[in-house]
DSSP file (Angstrom, degrees, kcal/mol; ACC not computed):
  #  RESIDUE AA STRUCTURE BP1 BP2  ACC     N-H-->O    O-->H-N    N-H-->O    O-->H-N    TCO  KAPPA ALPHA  PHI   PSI    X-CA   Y-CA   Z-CA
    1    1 A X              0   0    0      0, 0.0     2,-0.1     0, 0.0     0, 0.0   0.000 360.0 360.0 360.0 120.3  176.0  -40.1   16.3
    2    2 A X        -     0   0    0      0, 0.0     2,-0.3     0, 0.0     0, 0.0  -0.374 360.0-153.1 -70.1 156.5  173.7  -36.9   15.3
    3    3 A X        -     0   0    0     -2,-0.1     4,-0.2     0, 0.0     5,-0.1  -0.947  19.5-104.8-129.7 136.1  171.7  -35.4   17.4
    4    4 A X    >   -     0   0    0     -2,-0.3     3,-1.5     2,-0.1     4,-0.2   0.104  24.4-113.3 -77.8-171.4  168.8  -33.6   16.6
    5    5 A X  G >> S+     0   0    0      1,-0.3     3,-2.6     2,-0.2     4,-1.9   0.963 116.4  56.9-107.8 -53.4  168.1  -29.6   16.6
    6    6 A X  G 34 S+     0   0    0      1,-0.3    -1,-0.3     2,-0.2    -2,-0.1   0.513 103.1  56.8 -65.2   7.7  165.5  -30.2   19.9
    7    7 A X  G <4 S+     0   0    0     -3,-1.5    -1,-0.3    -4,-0.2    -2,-0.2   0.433 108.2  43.3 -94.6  -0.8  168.3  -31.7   21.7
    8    8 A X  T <4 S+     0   0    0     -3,-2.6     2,-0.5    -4,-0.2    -2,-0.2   0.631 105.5  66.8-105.4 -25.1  170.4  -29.0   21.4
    9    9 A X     <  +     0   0    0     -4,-1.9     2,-0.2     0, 0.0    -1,-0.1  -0.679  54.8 172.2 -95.8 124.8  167.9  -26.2   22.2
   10   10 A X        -     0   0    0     -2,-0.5     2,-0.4    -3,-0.0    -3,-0.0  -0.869  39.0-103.1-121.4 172.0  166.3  -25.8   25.7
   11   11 A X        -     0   0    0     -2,-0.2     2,-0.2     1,-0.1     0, 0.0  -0.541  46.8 -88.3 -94.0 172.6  164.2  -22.9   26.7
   12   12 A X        -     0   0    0     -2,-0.4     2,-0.1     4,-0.1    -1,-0.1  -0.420  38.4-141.7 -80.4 131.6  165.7  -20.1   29.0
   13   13 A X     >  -     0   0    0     -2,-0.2     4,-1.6     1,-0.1     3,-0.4  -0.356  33.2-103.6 -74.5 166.4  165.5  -20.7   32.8
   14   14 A X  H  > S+     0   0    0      1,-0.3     4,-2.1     2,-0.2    -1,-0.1   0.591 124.1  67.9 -42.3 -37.1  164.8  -17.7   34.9
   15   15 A X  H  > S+     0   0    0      2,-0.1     4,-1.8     1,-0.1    -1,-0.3   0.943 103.8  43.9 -69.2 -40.6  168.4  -18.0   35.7
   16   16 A X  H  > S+     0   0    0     -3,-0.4     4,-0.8     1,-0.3    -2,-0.2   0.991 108.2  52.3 -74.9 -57.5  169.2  -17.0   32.1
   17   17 A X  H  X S+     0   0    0     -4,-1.6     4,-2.9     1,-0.2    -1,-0.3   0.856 108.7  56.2 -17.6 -55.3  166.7  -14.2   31.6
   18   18 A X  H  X S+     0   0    0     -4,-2.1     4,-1.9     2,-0.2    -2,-0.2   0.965 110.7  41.4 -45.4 -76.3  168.4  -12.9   34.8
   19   19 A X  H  X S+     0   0    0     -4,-1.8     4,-1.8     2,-0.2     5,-0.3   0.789 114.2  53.7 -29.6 -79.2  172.1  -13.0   33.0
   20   20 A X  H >X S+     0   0    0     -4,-0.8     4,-1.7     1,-0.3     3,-0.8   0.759 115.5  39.2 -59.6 -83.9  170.6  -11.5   29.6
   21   21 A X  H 3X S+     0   0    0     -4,-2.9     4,-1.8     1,-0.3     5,-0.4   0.791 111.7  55.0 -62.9 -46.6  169.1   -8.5   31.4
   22   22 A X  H >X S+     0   0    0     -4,-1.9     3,-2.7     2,-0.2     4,-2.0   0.925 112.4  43.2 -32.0 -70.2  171.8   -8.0   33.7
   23   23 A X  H <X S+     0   0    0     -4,-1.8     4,-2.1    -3,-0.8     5,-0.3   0.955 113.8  52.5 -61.9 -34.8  174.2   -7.7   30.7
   24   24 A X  H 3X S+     0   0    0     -4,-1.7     4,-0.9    -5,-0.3    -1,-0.3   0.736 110.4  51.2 -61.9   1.7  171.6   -5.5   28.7
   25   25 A X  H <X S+     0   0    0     -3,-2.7     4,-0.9    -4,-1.8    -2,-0.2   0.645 111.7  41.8-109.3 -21.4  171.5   -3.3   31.6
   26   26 A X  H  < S+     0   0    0     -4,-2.0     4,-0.4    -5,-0.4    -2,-0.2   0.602 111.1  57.6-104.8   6.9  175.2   -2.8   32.0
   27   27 A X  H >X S+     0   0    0     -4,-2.1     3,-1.4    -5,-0.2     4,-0.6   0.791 110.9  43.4 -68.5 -47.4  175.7   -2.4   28.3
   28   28 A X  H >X>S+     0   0    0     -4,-0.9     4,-2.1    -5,-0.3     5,-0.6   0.863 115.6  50.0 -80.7 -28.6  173.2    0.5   28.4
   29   29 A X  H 3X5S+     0   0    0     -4,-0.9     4,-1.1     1,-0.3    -1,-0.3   0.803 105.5  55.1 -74.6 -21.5  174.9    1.6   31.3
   30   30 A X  H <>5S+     0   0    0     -3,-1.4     4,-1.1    -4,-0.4    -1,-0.3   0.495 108.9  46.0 -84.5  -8.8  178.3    1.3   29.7
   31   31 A X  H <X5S+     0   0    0     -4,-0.6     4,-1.6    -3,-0.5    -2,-0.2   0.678 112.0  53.4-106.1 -19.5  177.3    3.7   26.6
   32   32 A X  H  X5S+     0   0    0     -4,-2.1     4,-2.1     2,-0.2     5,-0.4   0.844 110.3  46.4 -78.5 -53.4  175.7    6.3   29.2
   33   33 A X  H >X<S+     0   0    0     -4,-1.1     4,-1.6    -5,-0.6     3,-1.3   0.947 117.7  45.9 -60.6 -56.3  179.1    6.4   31.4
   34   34 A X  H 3< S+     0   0    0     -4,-1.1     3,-0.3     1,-0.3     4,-0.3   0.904 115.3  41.3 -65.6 -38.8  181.2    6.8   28.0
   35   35 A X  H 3X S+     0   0    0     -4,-1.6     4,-1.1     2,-0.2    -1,-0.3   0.689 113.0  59.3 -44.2 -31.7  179.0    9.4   26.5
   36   36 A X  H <X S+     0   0    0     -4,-2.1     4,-1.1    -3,-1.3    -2,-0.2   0.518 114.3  41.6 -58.0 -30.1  179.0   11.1   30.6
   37   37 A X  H  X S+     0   0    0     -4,-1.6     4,-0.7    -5,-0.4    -2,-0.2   0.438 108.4  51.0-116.3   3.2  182.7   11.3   30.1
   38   38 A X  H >4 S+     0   0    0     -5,-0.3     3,-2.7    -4,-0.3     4,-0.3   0.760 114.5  52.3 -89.2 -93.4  183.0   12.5   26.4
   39   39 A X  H >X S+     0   0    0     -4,-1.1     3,-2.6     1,-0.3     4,-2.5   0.447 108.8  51.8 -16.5 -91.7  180.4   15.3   27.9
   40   40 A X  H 3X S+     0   0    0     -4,-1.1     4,-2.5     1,-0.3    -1,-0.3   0.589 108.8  44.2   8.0 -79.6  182.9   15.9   30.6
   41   41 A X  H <X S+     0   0    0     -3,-2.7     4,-1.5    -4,-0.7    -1,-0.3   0.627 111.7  57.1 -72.8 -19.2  186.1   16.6   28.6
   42   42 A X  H <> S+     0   0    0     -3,-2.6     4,-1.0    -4,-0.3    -2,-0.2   0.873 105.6  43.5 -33.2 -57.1  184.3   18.5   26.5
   43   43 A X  H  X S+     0   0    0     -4,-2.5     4,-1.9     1,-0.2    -2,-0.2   0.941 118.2  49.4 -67.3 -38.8  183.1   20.8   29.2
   44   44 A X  H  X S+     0   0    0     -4,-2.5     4,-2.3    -5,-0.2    -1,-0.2   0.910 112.1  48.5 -57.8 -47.7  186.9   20.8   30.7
   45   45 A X  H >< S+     0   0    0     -4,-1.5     3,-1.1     1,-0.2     4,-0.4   0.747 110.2  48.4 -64.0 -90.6  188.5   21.6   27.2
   46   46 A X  H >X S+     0   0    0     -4,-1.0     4,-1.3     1,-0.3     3,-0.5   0.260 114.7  45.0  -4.0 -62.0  186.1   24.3   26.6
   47   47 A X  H 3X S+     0   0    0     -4,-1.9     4,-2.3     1,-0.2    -1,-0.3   0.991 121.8  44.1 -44.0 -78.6  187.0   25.9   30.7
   48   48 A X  H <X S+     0   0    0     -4,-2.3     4,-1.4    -3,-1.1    -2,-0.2   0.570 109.1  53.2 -55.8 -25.1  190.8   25.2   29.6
   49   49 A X  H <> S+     0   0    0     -3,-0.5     4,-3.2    -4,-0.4     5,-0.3   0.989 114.6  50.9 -93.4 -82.6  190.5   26.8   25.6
   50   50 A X  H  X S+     0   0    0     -4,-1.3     4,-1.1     2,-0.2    -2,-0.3   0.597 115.2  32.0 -21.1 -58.9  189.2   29.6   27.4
   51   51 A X  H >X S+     0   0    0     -4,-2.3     3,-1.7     1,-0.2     4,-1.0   0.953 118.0  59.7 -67.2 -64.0  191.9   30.2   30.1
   52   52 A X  H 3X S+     0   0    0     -4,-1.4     4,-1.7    -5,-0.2     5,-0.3   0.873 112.6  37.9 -16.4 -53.3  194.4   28.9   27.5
   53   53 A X  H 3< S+     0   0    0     -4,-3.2    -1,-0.2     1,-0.2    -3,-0.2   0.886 115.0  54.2 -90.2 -10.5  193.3   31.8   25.2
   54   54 A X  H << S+     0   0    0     -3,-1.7    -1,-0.2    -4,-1.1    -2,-0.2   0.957 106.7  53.0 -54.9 -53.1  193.0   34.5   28.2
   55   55 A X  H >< S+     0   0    0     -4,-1.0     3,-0.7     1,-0.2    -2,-0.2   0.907 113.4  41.6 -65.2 -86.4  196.3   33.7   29.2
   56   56 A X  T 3< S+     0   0    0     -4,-1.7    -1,-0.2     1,-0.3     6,-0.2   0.443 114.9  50.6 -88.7   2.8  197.6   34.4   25.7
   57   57 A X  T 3  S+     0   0    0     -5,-0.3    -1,-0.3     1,-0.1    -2,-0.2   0.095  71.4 136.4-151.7  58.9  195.7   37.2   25.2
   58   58 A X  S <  S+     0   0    0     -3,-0.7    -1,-0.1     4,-0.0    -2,-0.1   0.868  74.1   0.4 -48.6 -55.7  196.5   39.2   28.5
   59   59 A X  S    S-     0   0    0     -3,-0.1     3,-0.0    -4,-0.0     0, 0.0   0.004  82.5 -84.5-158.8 -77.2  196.8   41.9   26.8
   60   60 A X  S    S+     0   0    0     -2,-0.0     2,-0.2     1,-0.0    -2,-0.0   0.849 125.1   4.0-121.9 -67.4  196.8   44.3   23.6
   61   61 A X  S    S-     0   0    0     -3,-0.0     4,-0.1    -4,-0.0    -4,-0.1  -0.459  80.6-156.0-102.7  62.9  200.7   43.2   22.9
   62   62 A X    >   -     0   0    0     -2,-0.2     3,-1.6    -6,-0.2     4,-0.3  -0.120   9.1-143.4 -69.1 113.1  201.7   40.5   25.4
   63   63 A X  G >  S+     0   0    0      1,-0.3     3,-5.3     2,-0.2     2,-2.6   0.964  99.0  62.8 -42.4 -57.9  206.1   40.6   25.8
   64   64 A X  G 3  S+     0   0    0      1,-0.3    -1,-0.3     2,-0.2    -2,-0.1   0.272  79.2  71.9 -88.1  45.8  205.8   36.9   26.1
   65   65 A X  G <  S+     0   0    0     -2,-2.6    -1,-0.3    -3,-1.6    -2,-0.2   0.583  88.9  68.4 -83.7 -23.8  204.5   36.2   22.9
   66   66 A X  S <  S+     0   0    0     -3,-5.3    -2,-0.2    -4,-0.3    -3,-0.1   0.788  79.1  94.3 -72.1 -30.8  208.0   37.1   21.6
   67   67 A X        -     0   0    0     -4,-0.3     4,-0.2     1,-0.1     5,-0.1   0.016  68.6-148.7 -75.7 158.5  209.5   34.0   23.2
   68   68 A X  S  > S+     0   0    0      2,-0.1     4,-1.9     3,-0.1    -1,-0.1   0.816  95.1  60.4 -98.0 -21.9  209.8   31.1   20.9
   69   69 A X  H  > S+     0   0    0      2,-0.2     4,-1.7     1,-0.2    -1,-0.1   0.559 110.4  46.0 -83.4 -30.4  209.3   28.4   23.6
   70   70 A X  H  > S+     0   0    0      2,-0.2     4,-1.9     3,-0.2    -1,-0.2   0.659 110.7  48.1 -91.3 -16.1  205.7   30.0   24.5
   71   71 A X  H  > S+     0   0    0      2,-0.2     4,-0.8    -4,-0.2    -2,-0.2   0.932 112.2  49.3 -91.9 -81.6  204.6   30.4   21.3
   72   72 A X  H  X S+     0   0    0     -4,-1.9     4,-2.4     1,-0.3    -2,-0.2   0.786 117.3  43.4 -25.0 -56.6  205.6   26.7   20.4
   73   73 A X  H >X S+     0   0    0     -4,-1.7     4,-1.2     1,-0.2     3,-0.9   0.998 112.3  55.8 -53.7 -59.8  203.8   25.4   23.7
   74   74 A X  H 3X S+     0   0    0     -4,-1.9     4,-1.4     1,-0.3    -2,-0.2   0.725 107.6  41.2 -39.3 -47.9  201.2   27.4   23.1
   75   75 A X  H 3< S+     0   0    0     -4,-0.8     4,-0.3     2,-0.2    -1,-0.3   0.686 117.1  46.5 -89.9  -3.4  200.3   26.4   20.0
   76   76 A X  H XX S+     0   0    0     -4,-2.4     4,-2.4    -3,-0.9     3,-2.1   0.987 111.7  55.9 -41.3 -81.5  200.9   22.5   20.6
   77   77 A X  H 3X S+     0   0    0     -4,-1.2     4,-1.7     1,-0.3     5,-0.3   0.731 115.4  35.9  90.0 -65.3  199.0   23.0   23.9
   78   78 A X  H 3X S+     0   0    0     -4,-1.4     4,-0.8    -5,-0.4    -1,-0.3   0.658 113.1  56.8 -93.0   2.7  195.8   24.5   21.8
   79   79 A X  H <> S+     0   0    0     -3,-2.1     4,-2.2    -4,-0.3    -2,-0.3   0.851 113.5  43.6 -89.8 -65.2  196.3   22.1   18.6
   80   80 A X  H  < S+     0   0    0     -4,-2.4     4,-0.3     2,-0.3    50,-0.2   0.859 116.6  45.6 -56.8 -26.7  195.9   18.9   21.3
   81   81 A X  H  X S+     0   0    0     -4,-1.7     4,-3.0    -5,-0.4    -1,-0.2   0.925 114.1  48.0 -82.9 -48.4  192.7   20.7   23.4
   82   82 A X  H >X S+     0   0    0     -4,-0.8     4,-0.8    -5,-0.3     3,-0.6   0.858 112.2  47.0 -70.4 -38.2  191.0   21.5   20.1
   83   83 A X  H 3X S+     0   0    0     -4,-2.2     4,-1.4     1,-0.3     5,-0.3   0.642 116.4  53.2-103.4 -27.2  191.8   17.3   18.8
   84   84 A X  H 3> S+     0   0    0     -4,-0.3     4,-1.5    -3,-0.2    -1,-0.3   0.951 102.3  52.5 -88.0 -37.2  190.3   16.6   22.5
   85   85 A X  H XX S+     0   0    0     -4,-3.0     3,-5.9    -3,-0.6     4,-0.5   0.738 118.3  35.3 -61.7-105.1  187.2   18.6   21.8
   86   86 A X  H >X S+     0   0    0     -4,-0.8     4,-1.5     1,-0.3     3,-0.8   0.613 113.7  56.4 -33.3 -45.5  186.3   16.5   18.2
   87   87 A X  H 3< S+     0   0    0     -4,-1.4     4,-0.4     1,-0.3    -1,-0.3   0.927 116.8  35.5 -56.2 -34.0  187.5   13.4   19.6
   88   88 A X  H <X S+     0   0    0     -3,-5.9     4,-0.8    -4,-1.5    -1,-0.3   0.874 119.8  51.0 -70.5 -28.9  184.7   14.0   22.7
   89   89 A X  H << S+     0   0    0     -3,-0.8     4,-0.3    -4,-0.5    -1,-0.2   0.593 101.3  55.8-110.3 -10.0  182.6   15.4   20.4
   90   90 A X  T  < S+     0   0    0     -4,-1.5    -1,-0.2    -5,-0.3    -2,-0.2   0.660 105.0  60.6 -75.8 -29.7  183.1   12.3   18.0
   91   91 A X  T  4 S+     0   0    0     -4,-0.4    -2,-0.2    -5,-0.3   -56,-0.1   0.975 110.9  33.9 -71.4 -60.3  181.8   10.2   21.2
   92   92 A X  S  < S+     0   0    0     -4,-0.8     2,-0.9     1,-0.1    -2,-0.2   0.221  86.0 109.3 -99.3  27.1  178.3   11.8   21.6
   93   93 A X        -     0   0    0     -4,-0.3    -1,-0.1    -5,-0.1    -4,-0.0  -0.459  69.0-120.1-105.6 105.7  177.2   12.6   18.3
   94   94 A X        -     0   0    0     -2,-0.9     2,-0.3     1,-0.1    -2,-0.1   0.573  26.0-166.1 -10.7 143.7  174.5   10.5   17.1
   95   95 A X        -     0   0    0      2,-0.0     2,-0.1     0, 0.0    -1,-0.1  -0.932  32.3-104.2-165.3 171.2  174.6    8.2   14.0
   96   96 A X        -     0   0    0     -2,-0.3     2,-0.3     2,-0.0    -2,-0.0  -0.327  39.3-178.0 -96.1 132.5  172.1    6.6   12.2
   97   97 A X        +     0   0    0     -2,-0.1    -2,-0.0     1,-0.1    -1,-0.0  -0.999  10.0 165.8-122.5 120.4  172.1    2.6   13.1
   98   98 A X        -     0   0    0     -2,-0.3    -1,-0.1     6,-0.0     7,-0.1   0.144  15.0-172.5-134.8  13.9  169.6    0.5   11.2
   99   99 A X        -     0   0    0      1,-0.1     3,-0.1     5,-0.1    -2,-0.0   0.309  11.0-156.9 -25.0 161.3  170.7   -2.9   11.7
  100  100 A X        +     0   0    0      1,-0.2     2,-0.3     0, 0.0    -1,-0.1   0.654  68.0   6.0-121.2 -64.7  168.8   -5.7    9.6
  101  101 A X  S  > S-     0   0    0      0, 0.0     4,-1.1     0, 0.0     5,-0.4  -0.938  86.5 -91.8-135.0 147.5  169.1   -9.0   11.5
  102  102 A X  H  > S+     0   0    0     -2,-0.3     4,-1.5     1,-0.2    -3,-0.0   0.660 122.2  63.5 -76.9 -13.5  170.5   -9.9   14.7
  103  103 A X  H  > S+     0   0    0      2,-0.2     4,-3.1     3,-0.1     5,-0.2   0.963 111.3  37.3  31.1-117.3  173.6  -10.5   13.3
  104  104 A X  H >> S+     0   0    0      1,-0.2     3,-1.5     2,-0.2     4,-1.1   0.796 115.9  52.0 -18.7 -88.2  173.9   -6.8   12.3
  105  105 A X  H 3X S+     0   0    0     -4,-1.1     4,-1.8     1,-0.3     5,-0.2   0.746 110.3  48.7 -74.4 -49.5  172.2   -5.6   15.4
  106  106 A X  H 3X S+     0   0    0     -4,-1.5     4,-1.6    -5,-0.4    -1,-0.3   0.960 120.8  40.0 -64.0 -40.4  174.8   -7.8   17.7
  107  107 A X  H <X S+     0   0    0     -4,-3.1     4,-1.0    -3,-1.5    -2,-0.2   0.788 113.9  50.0 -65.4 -34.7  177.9   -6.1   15.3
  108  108 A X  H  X S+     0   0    0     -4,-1.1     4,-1.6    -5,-0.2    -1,-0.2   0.882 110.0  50.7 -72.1 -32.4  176.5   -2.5   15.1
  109  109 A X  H >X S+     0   0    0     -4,-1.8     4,-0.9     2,-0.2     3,-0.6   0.966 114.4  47.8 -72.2 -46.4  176.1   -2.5   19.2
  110  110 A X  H 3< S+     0   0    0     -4,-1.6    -1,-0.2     1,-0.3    -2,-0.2   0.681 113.1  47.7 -85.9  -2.3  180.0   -3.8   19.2
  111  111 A X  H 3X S+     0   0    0     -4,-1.0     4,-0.7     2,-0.2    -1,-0.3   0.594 106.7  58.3 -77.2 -21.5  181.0   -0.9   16.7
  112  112 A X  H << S+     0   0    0     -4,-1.6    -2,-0.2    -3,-0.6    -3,-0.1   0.714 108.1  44.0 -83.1 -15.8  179.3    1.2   18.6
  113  113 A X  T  X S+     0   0    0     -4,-0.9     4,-0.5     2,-0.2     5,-0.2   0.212 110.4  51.4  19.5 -50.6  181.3    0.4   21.4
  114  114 A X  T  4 S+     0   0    0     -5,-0.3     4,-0.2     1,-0.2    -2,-0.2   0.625 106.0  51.6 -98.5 -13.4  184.3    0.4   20.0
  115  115 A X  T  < S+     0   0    0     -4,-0.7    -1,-0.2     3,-0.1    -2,-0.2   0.392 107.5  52.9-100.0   8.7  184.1    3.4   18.5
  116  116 A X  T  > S+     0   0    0      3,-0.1     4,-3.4     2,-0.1    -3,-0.1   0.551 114.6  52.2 -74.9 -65.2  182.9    5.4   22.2
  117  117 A X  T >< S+     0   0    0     -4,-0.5     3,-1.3     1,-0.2     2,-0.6   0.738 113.9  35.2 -69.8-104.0  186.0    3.7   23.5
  118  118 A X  T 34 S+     0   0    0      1,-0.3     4,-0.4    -4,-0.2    -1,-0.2   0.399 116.6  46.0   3.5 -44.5  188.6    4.8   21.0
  119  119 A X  T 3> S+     0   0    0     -2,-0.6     4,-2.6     2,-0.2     3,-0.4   0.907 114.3  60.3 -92.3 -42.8  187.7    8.1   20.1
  120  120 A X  H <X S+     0   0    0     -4,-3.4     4,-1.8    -3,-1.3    -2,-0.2   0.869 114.2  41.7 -15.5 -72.3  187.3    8.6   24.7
  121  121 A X  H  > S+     0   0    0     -4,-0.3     4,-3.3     1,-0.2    -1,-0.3   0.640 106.0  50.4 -65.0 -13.8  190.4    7.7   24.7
  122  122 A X  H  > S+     0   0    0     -3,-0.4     4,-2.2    -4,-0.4    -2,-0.2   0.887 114.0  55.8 -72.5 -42.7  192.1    9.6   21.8
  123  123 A X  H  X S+     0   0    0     -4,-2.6     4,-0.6     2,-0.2    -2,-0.2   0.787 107.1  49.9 -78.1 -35.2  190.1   12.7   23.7
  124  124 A X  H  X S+     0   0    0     -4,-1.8     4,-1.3     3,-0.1    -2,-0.2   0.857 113.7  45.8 -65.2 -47.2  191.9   11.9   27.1
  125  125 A X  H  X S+     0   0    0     -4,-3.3     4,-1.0     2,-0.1    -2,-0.2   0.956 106.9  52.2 -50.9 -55.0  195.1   11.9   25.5
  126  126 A X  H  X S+     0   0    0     -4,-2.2     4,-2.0     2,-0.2   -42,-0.2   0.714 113.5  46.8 -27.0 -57.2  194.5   14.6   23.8
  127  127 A X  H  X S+     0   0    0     -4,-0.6     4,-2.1     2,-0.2     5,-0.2   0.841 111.8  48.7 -76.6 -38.2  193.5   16.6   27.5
  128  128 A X  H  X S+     0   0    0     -4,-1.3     4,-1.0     2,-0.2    -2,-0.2   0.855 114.6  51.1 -80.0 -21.5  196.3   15.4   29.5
  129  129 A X  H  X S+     0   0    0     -4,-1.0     4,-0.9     2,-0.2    -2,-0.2   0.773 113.6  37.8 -33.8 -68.5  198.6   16.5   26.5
  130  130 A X  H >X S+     0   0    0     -4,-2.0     4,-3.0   -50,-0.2     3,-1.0   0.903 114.7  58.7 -89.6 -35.9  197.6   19.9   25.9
  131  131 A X  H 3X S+     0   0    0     -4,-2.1     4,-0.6     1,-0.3     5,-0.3   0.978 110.0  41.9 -68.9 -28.6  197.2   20.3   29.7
  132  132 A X  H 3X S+     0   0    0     -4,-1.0     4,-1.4    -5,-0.2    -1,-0.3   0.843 114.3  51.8 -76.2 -12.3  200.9   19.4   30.3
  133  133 A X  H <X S+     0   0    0     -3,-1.0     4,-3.0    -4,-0.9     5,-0.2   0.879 113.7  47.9 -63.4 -47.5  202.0   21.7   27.1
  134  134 A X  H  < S+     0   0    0     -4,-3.0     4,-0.2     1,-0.2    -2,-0.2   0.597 113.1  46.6 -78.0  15.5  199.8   24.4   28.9
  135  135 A X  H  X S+     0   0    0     -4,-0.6     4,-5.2    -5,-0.3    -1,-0.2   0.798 109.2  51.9 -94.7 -39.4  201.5   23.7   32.2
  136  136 A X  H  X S+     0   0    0     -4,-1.4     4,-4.2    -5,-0.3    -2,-0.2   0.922 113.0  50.5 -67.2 -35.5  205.2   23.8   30.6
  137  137 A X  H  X S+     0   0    0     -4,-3.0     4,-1.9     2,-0.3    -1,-0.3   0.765 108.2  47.3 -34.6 -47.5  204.1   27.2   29.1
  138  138 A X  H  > S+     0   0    0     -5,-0.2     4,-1.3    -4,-0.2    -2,-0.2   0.890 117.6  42.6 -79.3 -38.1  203.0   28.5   32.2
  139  139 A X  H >< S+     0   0    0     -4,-5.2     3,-1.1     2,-0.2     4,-0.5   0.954 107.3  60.5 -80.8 -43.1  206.4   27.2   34.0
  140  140 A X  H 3X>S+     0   0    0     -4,-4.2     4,-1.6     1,-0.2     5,-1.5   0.960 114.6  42.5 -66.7 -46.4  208.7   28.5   30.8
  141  141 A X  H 3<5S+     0   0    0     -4,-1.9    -1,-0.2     3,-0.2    -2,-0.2   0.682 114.3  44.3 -68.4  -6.7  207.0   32.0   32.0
  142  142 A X  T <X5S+     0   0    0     -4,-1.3     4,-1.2    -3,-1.1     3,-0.3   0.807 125.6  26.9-102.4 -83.9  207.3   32.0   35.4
  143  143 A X  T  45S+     0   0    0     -4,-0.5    -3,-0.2     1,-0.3    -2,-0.2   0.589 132.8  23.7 -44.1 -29.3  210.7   30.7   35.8
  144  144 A X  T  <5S+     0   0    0     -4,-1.6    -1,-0.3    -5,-0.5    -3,-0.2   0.588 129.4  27.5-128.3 -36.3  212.7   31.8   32.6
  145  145 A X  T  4<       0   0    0     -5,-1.5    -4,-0.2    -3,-0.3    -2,-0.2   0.552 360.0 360.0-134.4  -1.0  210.7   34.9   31.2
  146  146 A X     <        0   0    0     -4,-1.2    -1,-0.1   -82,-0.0    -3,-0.1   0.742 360.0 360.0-113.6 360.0  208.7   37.0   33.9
């Protein structure tokens, strides 16, 4: 038994409208919070790069550059904040979406999407990384070298 193509199709109830904007409204809402939190770790690496490079450049010839254990953190430490800056920075920077058909348009919105989330996280890793390298640094001088 067939059935034909106006037995399969009804039009959308009020209830459905509801559902479809609801999910466009938390999909827009969901690319504003991940872009809000790239922004974020950005601004934190940036505050952290800074003390990170104060710290290491106390002053004119700092003794505890000589250590091998500071140097190593350090530069681990400032390799993982700078990979957390591009990875955030990878999150909000436009690119050009042209989609065709709605097809396309439904696949580019879930690349777009998956690529926010991925690179977010890569850029959290990244921050929690270099901040425990710059921590183990700060504890290898305070306990062992000063």
């Amino acid at each position: 038994m067939t059935t034909k193509e106006s037995d399969r199709v009804r039009k959308f109830t009020e209830s459905d409208t509801d559902v479809i904007a609801f999910k466009e409204k938390i999909a827009e809402e969901s690319l504003e919070a991940l872009e809000g939190s790239a922004r974020q770790i950005i601004t934190l690496v940036t505050s952290m790069l800074g003390l990170f490079i104060g710290i290491l450049a106390f002053n004119d010839e700092p003794v505890f550059l000589a250590y091998l254990e500071v140097k190593v953190f350090a530069v681990i430490g400032l390799g993982l904040l700078m990979a957390a800056l591009l990875f955030g920075l990878a999150v909000i920077i436009p690119r050009r979406h042209m989609p065709e058909d709605m097809k396309a348009a439904r696949k580019m919105i879930s690349n777009i999407f998956q690529h926010k989330q991925i690179h977010l996280s890569i850029s959290v890793t990244c921050f929690g990384l270099g901040l425990i390298f710059f921590l183990l640094m700060i504890i290898s001088l305070v306990l062992f070298r000063l």
